[in-house]
C-alpha positions as a printed NumPy array, in Angstrom:
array([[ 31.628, -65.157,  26.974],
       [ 34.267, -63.747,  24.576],
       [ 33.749, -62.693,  21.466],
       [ 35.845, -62.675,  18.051],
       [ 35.706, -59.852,  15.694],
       [ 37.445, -60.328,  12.282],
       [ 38.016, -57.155,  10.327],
       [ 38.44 , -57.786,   6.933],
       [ 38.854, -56.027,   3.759],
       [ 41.253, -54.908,   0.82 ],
       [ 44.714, -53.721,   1.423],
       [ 44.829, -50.122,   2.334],
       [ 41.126, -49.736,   3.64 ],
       [ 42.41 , -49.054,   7.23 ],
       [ 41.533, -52.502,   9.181],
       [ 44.426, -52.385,  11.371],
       [ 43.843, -48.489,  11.956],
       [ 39.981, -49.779,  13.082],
       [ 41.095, -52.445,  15.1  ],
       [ 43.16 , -51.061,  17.225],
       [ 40.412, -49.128,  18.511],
       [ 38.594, -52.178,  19.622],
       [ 39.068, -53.688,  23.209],
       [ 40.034, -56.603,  22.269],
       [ 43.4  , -58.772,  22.175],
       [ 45.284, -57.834,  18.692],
       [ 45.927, -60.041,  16.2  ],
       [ 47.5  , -58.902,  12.828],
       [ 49.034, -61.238,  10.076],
       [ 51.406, -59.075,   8.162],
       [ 52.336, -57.547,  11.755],
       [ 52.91 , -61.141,  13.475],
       [ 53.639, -63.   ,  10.752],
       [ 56.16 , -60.29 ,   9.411],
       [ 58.276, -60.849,  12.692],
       [ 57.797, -64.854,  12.238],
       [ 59.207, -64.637,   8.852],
       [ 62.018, -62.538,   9.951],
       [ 63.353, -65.212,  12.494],
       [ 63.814, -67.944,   9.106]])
């Protein structure tokens, strides 16, 4: 069964550092959604 982790917390606490050590498929907002944006 998979499993969903969310990793929250203020800017600048390290939650992307932390979850890229997790096996698990990536998912960041400001990373994703950065490139989105960039597109408009």
């Amino acid at each position: 069964m998979p499993k969903v982790i969310f990793v929250i917390g203020v800017a600048g606490t390290g939650k992307t550092t932390v979850s890229r050590y997790i096996p698990a498929v990536y998912l960041d907002k400001d990373t994703d959604g950065g490139k989105l944006s960039e597109q408009f």
